[in-house]
N, C-alpha and C positions, 0 to 999 in steps of 0.2 A: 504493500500500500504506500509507503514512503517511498520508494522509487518509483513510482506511477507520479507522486505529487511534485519530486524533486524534477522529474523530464519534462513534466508539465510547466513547471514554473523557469524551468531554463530554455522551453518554448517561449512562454511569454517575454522574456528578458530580450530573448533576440530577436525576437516580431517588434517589440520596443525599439532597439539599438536602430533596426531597421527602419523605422519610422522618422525617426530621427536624424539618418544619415542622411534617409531619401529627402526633409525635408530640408537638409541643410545644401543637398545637391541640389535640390529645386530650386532656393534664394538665391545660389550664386551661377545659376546656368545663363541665368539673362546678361549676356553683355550688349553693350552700346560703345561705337565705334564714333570719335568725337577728333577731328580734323579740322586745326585751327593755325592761324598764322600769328607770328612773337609779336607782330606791329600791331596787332587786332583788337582794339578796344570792345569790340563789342565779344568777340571769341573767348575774351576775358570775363564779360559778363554771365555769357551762358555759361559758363564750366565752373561759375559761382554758384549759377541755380541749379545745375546739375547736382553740384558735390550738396548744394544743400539739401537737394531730396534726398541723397544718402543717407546724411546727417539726419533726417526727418524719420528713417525707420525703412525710406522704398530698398529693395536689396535686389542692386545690379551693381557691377564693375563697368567703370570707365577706360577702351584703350585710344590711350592719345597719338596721334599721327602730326608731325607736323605736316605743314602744305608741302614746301618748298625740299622736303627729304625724299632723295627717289625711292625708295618703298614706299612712303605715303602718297607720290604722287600716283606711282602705278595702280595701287591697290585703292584709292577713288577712282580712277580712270572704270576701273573693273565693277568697280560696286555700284557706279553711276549707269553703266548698263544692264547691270541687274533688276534696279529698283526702277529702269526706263526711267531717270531723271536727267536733266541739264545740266552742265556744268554751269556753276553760278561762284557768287561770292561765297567767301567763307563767315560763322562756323557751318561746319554740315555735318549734319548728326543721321547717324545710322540707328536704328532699334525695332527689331520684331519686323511689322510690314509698312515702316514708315522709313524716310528717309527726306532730312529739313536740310534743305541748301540757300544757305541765306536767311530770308524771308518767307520759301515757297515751300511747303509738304507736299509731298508723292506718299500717295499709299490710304490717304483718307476719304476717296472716293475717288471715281472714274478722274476726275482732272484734278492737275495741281491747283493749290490753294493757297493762298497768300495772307499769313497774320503778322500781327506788329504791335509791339508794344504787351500792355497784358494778357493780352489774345494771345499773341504766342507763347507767353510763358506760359497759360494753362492748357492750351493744346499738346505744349511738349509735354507737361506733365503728365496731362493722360495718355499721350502715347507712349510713355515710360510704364505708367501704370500698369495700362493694355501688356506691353511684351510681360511684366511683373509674371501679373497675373495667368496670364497665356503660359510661363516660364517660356518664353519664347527661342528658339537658337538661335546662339552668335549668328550675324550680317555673314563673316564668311564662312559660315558654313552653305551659304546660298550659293555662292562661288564657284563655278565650274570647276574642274581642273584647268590646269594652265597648258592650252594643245600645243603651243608653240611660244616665239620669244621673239619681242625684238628690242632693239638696242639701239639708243638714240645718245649721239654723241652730240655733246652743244662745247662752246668754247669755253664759258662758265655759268655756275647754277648760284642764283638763278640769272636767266641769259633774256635784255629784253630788247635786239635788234628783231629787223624784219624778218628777217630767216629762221628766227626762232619761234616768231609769235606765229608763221605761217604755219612754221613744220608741230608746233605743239596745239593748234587749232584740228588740224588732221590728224592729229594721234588721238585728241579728245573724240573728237567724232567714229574715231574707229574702236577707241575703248569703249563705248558706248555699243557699239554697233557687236561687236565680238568680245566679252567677257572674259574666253577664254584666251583671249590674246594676253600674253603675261610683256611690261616695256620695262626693260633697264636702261634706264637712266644713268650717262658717264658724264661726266666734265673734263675737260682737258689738264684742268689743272689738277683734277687727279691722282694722286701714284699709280704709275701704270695704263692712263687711259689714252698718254698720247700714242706707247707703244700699240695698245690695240687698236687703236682708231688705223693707222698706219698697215697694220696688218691686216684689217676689217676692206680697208681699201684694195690691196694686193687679193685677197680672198675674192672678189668681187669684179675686181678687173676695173677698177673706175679713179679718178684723182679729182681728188676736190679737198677742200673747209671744211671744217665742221659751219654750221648744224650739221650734222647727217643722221639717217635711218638705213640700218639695215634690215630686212624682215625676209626672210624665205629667200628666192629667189630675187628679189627689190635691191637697192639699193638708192637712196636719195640725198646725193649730194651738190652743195654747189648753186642747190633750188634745180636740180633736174631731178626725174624719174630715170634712172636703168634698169633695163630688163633682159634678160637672155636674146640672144639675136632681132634686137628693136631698137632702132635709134633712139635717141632719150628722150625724152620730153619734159619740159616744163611745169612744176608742180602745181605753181599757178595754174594752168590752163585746163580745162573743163577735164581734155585728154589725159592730163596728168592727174588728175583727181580719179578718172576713170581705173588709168594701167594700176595706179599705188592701192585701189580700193579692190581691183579683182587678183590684185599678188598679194593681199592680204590673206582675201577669202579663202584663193587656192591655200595660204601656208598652213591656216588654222585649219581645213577641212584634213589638210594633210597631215597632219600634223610634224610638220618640218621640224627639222636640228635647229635648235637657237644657234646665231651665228655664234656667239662666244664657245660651246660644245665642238660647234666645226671647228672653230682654229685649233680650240685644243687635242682635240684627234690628229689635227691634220701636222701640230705640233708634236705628240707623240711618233705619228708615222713616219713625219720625216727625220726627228733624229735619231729614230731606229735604222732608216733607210742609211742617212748616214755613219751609223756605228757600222751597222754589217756592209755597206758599200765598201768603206775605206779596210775593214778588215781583208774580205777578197781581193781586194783592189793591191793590198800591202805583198802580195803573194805574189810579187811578180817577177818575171824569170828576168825581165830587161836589168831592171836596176841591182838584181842578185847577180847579175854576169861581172856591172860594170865595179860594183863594189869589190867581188872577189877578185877581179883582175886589179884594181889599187893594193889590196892586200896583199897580194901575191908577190909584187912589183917591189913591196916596203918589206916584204921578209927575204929577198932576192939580194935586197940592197945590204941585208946587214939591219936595219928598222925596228925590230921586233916592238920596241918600246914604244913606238911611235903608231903602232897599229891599234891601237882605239880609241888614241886621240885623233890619227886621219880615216878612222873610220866613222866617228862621229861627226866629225867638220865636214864627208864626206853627206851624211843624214841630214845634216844643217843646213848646208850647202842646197840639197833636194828638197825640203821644206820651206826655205824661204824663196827659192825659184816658184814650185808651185805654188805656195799662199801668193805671192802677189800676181803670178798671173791668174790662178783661179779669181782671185777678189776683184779681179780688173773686169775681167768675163761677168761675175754677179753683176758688176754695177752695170755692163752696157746692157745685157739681159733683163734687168729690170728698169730700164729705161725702154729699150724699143719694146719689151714684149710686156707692157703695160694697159693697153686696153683690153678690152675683154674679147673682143671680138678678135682678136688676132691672138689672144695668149691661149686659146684653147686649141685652134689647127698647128700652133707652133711647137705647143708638150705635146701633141698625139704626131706629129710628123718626128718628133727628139725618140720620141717613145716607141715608136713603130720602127727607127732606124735602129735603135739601141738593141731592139729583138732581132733585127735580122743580123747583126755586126754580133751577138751573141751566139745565137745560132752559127754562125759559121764559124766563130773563134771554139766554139766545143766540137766541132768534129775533127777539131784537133786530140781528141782523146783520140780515134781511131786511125786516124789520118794527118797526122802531124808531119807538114811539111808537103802534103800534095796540094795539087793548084799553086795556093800560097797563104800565108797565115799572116796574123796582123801581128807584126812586130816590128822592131828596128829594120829598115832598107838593107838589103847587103850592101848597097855602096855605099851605107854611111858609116857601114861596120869597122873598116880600115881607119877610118879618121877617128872616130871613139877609141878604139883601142888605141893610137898612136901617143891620142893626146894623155889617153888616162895611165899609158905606161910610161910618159914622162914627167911623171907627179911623184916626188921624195920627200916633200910638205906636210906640215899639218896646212897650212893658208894655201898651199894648191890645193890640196882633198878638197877644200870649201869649195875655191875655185871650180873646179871638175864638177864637184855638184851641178852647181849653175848651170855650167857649158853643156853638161849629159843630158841636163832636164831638157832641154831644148830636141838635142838629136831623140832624147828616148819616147816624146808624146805622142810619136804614131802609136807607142805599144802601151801605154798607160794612161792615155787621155779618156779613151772610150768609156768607160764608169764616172772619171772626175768631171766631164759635160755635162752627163746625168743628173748627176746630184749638184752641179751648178745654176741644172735650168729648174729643179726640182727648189733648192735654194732661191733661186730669184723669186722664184713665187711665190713662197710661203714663210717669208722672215722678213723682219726690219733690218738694218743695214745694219745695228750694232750685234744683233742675235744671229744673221749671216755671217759677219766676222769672228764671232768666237766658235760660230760649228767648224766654217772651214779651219780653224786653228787646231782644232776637234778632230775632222780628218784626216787635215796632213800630220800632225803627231802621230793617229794609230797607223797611217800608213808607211811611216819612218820607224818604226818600233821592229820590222823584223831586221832591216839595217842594222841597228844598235844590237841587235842579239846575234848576230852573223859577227860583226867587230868586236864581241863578248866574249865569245864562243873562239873563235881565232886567238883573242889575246891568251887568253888563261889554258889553249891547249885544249881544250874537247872536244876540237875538229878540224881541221888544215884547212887553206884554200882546195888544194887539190880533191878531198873531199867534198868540200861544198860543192865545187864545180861539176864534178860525176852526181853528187844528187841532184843537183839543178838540170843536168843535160836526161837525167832520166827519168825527170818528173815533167818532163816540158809540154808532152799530152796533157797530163794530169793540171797542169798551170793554167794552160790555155785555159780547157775545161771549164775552171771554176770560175777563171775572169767572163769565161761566155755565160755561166751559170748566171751570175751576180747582175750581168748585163739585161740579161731574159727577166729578171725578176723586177728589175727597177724599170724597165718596160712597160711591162705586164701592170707592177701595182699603179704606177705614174695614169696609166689609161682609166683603173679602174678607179682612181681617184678623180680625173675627170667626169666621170660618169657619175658618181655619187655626188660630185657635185663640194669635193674638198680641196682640187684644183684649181 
């Protein structure tokens, strides 16, 4: 009988506790969503009589937005087409199925309504009441998902030339119009937004100012529309309002990559491209000939001591030849192949060459040496070796670097174009200068281990040279492999739309 009483009374306790919880969840479920400017006399007013209905016993939490903060601006943009209200003055208050902009409520019968002075304060009040009582859901919980993203770069926030007031009139009206459209908001002055802005433009194929908008397939810089294969237009112009509101529609129905996602894919992809580029790329028979022939040349002499300090100067000498011609090739690459319309047949013409110059460099696994293989000229063979076996220096080995880089780019170039035209499109000129510094490093790294490997004894020239001549299929090979591949991904990044 006492254990019947005791489960009974520890039912009641927790149907209690329960009542209790639920009704403390119920006071605090109602939020109101309150978006005001610091200059705002009156936005001061309201969130006096707000906190005082707190104060009074109503129980709802207040989240404050500033106006001028890009989250707040985005997330009214979004709630203004939920609640189908105007954008107007500030405060604007969100709660249950009302939403007050300014002076004007939406949600208290079929049209907005306009009160002032004590009228509005007790309208607000009951529509506070109303959500109270209702225990209404938070405003964004109304909130779509967010199908897509776009990113509006202005010169600073807040920005009130004509370019700004145009391009954030059309953003207003399209956040209204699509919910789900989610807009980040950059400033130039920023950390970090002049870089993206710069790469937002390269992604896009377009050169302009800020303002800008990027969105799906859009781009709006300059006060023009660009669109994939469309001359630009004018945002002003009826046209322009047209192309900017149906490459909206398409991004959100599609739900497109935000451009900031694309760069950063397209940033991981390329410095993977580049890691593993310059890795195959590092494997090359050309410059393993010409270094083991210095080495050979400096143990011949009596040198010994001298072989990895001019095997080094020898790597240095190859690294600072190609960094500056590659970084010359980047800048004129992203200067002509700049607009959109030309930078996409010029990677698929780079890219569809890279596969065929691939392809034919790997049937050197089988066929090495028939027809003809891409490597150093024979007649330029006699003159490399001449020059490079009258080098006894550490300051010639540099020298000879230099001089070989030149003779050796028929046979080494083929990959470093690649990822140069692959670079021009997808990096700012200071993030392009430190990858190529990035790949000619790994690509001088098996150098430094060939001059290592020689100095301290665990393997001769003579030996390197018999691996080198019996791996010369296998060389080839890989350089065609590495070619095929950065081909291949280059197009399919076209395609997707990250080129």
């Amino acid at each position: 009988m006492n254990a019947v009483m005791d489960w009974k009374r520890w039912i009641l306790v927790l149907a209690a506790v329960g009542l209790v919880v639920g009704a403390g969840l119920a006071g605090g479920a109602t939020e109101l969503l309150f978006f005001y400017d610091e200059s705002c006399t009156h936005c001061k007013q309201v969130e006096s009589f707000l906190t005082d209905l707190q104060q009074a016993g109503l129980e709802f939490t207040i989240e404050r937005y500033e106006i001028h903060a890009p989250e707040g601006w985005n997330l009214l943009l979004r709630l203004l087409g939920v609640y189908h209200a105007d954008i107007g003055s500030v405060p604007m208050v969100f709660v249950g199925e009302v939403a007050v902009v300014g002076d004007t409520f939406y949600g208290l019968g079929p049209e907005p309504i306009v009160y002032t002075g004590a009228a509005y304060d007790l309208v607000l009040e009951e529509a506070v009441r109303a959500a109270v009582v209702a225990n209404a859901p938070s405003p964004l919980t109304l909130l779509p998902p967010v199908a897509t993203e776009a990113v509006v770069i202005v010169p600073s926030d807040p920005c009130l030339d004509s370019g700004c007031v145009l391009l954030d009139l059309h953003l207003t009206q399209l956040g209204e119009t699509y919910p789900a459209l989610g807009i980040r908001r950059l400033a130039v002055t920023d950390p970090n937004a002049s870089s993206t802005f710069e790469k937002l433009l390269r992604l896009y194929g377009v050169r302009g100012d800020p303002p800008a908008l990027f969105v799906g397939d859009a781009a709006v810089v300059g006060g023009n529309v660009y669109l994939p294969r469309r001359d630009p237009v004018p945002l002003s112009s009826p046209a322009g309002e047209v192309a900017l509101r149906e490459a909206v529609a398409k991004a959100v129905e599609a739900k497109a990559t935000s451009p900031l996602d694309r760069l950063r894919l397209r940033e991981q992809l390329t410095l993977g491209a580049v890691v593993v580029g310059a890795a195959l790329d590092s494997i090359n028979p050309c410059d393993f000939a010409v270094l083991v022939l210095l080495l050979g040349t400096l143990l011949v002499v009596g040198k010994r001591v001298k072989v990895i300090w001019a095997g080094l100067a020898f790597a240095a000498g190859i690294f600072v030849a190609y960094f500056a011609i590659g970084f010359g090739l980047y800048a004129v690459l992203g200067i002509t192949v700049g607009s959109r319309a030309f930078r996409v047949p010029f990677i698929l013409a780079v890219s569809s060459l890279a596969i065929l110059i691939g392809l034919w460099e790997m049937k050197d696994l089988l066929w090495y040496g028939k027809w003809f293989s891409i490597e150093v000229p024979e007649r330029w063979k006699p003159s490399v070796k001449r020059i490079t076996a009258s080098v006894v220096s550490v300051p010639g080995a540099f020298v000879i670097g230099l001089v070989d880089s030149l003779f050796l780019a028929p046979c080494t170039s083929g990959p470093y174009i690649v990822i140069l035209t692959l670079l021009s499109q997808t990096t700012s000129r200071v993030q392009g200068a430190l990858w190529l510094l990035l790949y000619n490093f790994i690509f001088i790294l098996p150098m430094i281990a060939i001059a290592l490997m020689v100095h301290f004894g665990f393997t001769t020239t003579a030996r390197a040279e018999r691996w080198r001549t019996a791996k010369l299929g296998t060389l080839h090979f890989a350089a065609g492999l590495v070619m095929v591949l950065l081909g291949v991904g280059m197009i399919v990044g076209v395609l997707l739309g990250y080129l």
